[in-house]
VODRENLO-444917 format. One record per residue (C-alpha): residue in one letter; x, y, z; residue number from 1. Coordinates in steps of 0.2 Angstrom, whole numbers, plus 5000, padded with zeros to 4 digits. Layout:
BEGIN
+--------+------+------+------+-----+
| residu |   c1 |   c2 |   c3 | num |
+--------+------+------+------+-----+
|      a |    X |    Y |    Z | NUM |
...
+--------+------+------+------+-----+
! end
This chain:
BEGIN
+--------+------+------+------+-----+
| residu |   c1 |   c2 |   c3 | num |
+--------+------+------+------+-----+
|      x | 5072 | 5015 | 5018 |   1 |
|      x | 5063 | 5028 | 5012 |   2 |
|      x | 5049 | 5032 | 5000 |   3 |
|      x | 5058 | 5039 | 4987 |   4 |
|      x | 5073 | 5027 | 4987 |   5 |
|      x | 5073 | 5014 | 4973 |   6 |
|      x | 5076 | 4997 | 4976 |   7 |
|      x | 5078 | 4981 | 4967 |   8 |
|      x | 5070 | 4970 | 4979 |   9 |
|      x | 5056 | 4960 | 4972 |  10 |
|      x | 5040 | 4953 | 4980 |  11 |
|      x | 5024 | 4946 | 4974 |  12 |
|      x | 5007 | 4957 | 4983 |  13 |
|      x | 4992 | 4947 | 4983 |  14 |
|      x | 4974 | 4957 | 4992 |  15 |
|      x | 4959 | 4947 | 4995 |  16 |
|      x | 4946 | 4943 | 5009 |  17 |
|      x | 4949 | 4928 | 5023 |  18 |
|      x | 4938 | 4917 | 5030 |  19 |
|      x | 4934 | 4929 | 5045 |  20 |
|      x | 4930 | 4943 | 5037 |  21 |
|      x | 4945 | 4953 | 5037 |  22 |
|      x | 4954 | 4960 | 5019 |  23 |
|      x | 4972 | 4951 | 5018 |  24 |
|      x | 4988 | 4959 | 5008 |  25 |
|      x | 4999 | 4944 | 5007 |  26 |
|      x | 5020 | 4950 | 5001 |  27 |
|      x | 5028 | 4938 | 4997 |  28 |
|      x | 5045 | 4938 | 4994 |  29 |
|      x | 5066 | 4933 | 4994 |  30 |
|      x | 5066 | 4926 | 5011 |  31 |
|      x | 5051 | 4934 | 5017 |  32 |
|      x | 5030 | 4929 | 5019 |  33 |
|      x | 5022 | 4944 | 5025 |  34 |
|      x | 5002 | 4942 | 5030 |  35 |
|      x | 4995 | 4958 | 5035 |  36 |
|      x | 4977 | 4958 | 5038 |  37 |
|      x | 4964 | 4973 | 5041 |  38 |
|      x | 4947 | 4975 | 5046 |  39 |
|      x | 4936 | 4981 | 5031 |  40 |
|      x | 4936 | 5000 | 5037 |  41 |
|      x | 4955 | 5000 | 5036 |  42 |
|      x | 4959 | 4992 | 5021 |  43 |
|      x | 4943 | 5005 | 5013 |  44 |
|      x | 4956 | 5017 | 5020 |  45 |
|      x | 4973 | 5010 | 5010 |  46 |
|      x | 4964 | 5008 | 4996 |  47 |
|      x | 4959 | 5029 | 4997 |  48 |
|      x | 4976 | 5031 | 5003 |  49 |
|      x | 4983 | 5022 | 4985 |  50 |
|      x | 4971 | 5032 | 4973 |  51 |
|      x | 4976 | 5050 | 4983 |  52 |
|      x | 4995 | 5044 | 4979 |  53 |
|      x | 4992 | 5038 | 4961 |  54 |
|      x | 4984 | 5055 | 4958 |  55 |
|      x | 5000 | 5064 | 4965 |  56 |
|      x | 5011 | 5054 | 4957 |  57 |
|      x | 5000 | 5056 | 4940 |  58 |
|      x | 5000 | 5075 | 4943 |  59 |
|      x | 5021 | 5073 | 4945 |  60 |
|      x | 5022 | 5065 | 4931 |  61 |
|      x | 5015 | 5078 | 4921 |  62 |
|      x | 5025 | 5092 | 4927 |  63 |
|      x | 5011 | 5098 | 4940 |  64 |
|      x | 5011 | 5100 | 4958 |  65 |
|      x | 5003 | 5087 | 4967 |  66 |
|      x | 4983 | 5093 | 4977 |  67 |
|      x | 4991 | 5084 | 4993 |  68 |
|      x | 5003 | 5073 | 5001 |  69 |
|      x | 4998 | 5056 | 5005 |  70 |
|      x | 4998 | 5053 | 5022 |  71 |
|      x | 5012 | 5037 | 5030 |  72 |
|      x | 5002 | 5023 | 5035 |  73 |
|      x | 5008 | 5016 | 5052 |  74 |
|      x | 5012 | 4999 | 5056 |  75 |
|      x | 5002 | 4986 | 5051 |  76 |
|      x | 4990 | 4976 | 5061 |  77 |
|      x | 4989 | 4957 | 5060 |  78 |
+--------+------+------+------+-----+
! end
């Protein structure tokens, strides 16, 4: 699946710290319990990576070309 392809899948996101220090996105959804946990440097680095693609996609939305494209995260460590 791709970026740009729209699906109707569903799935709950919950982001919070653990018990050891480490920021946690929790997807839950049909079928699926996904943990993914990151040290506090990475998850700084999604959450800069999130506000770069809400600007691009706020610049879309209003008929301008986005500044940059966000970079693809790679696989998630737990």
């Amino acid at each position: 699946m791709s970026i740009n392809k729209e699906s109707d899948v569903a799935a709950n996101l919950q982001i919070g710290p653990t018990d050891v220090g480490m920021v946690r996105i929790y997807v839950e959804g049909e079928g699926i319990e996904l943990p993914l946990d990151f040290d506090p440097d990475e998850a700084t680095e999604i959450a800069e990576e999130l506000l770069a693609a809400a600007e691009a996609a706020r610049e879309i939305s209003q008929g301008s070309k986005p500044k940059g494209k966000p970079r693809p995260r790679g696989p998630a460590r737990r």
